[in-house]
N, C-alpha and C positions, 0 to 999 in steps of 0.2 A: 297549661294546666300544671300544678303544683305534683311534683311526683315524693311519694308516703316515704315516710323514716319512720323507723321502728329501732326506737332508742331503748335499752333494757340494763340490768344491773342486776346481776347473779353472784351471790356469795355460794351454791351449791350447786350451780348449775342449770335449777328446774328451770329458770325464768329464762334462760338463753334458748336452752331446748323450746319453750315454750312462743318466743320471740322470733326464732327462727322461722319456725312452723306459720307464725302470721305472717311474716316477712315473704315463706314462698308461697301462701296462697295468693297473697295479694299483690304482689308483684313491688314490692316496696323495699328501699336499701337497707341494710341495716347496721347501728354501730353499740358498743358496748361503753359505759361508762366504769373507768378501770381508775381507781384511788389511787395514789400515791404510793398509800402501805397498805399494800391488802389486808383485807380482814381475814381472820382465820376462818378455816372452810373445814375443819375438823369437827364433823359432823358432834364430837361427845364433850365440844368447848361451846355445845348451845347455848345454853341460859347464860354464858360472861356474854357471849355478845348478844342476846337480845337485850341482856342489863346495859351494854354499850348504844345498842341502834337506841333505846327507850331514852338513855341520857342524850344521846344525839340531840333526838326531834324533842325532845321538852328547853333545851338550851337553842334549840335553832340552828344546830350549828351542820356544815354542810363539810364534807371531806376533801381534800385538794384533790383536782385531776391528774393524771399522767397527761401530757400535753403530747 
């Protein structure tokens, strides 16, 4: 039997917390996808990067990993 990953991406945080939390109910590993160059996590530079995630996903375009 295939054992659960719970893969997440948090620029604030919530989704990690959030990710965690499914990760110890269900007994499942978990790992984070971490960019190259972080995005800013200053919660009062919201709207430049939801202006940036919007250009992202209308371009397609997908951020390099930290390997």
């Amino acid at each position: 039997m295939a054992k659960e990953l719970v893969v997440y991406f948090s620029v604030y945080g919530t989704a990690k917390i959030v990710a965690g939390e499914i990760a110890k109910q269900t007994g499942a590993d978990i790992a984070e996808i971490e960019p190259v160059v972080p995005y800013d996590s200053n919660r009062d530079h919201y709207n430049a990067l939801a202006r940036l995630a919007k250009k992202e996903h209308d371009e397609d375009q997908r951020p390099k990993e930290r390997t």
